[in-house]
C-alpha positions in Angstrom: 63.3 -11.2 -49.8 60.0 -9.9 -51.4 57.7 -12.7 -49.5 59.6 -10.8 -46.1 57.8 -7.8 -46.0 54.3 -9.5 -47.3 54.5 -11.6 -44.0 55.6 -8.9 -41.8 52.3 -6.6 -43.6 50.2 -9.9 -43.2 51.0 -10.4 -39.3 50.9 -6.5 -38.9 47.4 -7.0 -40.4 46.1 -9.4 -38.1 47.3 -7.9 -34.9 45.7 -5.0 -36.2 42.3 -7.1 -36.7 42.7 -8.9 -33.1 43.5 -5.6 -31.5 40.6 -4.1 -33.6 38.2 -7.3 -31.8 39.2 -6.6 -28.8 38.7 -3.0 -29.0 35.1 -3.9 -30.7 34.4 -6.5 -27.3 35.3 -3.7 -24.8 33.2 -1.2 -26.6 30.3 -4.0 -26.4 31.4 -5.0 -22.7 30.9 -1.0 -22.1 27.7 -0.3 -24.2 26.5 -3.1 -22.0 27.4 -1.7 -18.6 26.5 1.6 -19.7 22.8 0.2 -20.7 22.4 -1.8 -17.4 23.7 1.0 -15.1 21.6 3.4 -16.5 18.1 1.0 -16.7 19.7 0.8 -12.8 19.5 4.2 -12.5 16.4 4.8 -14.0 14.4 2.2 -11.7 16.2 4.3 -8.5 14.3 7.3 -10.2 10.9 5.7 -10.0 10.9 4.1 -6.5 12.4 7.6 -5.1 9.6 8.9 -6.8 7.2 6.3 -5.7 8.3 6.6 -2.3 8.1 10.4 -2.1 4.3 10.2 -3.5 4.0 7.4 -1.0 5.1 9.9 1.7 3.4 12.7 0.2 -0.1 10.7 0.3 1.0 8.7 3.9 3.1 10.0 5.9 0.2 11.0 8.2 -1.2 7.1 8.6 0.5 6.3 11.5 -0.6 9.3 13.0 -4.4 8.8 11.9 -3.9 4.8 13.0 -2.9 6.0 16.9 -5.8 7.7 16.8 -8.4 5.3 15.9 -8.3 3.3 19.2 -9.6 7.1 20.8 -12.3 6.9 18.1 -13.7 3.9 18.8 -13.4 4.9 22.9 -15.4 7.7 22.2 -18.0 5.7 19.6 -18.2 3.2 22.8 -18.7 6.2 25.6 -21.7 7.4 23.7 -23.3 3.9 23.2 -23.4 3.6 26.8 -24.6 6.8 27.8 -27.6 6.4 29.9 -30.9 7.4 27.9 -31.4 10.4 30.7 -27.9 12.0 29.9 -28.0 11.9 26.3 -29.2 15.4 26.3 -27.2 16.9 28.2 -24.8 19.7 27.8 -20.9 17.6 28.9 -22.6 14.6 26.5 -23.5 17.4 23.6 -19.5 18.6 24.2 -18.1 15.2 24.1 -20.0 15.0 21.0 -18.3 17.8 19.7 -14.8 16.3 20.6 -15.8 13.5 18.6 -16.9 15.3 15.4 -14.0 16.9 15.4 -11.7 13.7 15.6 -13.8 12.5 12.6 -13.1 16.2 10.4 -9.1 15.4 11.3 -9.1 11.8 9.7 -11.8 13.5 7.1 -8.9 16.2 6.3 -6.3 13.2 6.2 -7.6 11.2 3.8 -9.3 8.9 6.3 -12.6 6.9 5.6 -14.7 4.1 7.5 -14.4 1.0 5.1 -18.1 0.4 4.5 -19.1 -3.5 6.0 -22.7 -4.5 6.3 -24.5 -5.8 3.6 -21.3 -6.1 1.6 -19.4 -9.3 0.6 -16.6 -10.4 2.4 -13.1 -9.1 0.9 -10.1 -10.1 3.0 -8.6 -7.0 1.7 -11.0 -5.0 3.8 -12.6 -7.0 6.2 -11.3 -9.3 9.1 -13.9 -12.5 10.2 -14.2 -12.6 13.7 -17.4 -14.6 13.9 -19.7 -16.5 11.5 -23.7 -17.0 11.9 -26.8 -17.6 10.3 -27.1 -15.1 7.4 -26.1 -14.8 3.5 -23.3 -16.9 2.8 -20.6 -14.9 2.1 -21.9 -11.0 3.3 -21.3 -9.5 5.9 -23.7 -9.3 8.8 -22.5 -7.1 11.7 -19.5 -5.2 12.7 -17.4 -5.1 16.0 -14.5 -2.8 14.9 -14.8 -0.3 12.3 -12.3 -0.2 10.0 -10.4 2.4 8.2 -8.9 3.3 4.9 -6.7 6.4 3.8 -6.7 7.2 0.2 -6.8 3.6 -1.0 -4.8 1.9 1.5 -6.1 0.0 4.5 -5.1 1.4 7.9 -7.0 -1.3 10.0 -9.3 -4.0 8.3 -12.8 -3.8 9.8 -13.7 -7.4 12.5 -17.1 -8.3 11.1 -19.3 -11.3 11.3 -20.0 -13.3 8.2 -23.1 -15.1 7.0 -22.4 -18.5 6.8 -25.7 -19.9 5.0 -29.0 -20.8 5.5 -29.9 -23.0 8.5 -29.5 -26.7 7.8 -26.8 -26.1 5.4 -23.7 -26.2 7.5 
């Protein structure tokens, strides 16, 4: 009767050590959960945050992009002013109307991406034509383009130089 109660404390002892492994894999399952959901939760925290800075610095770019096509309107308007006009007082106030279009993308965080004489970057400039010139640089503008802050509102249509003659 002795080796009785040494089995019943031996199987007591192991339930206890299997109920103890469980307990020590749902703690682990947990901690694990616990880890991921909050590495979750801290990534939400940074894109909220990345997307209110976002919105902070460009939430006006849709605004400043409709107004572009009015800008280059009004750049086209004065190109074709005939020479005998360009003095004159409605030219001078259109003139105004214009500078103060630029001083609103100014105050927005809008600049002209900068194009001739500089080398290509399809991040910045889009290639509407190619001639004779520096390989690579480009050589003359149709559209200006625009950036705000550092992002690209509209790429700037340039031509590129495409060598030297004889080389193509």
């Amino acid at each position: 009767m002795a080796e009785e109660p040494v089995t019943q404390e031996q199987d007591n002892i192991e339930s206890l050590k299997e109920a103890l492994t469980e307990a020590n894999e749902r703690a682990e399952n947990n901690l694990t959960g616990w880890q991921r959901e909050r590495a979750d939760f801290s990534n939400y925290k940074k894109r909220v945050e990345q997307e209110k800075a976002d919105l902070l610095n460009y939430g006006d770019a849709e605004m400043v992009k409709s107004i572009l096509p009015v800008v280059d309107d009004m750049e086209r308007a004065f190109s074709m002013v005939d020479h005998k006009f360009k003095n004159s007082s409605w030219v001078e106030g259109f003139r105004q109307i214009q500078r103060k279009l630029q001083d609103i993308l100014r105050d927005h965080g809008c600049s002209e991406i900068e194009c001739i004489g500089q080398p290509f970057d399809p991040n910045f400039h889009e290639a509407v034509a190619y001639e004779e010139g520096e390989e690579g640089t480009v050589i003359g503008e149709h559209r200006k383009g625009y950036k705000m802050k550092d992002k690209v509102l509209r790429a700037a249509q340039v031509t590129v130089g495409n060598g030297k003659p004889g080389e193509n």
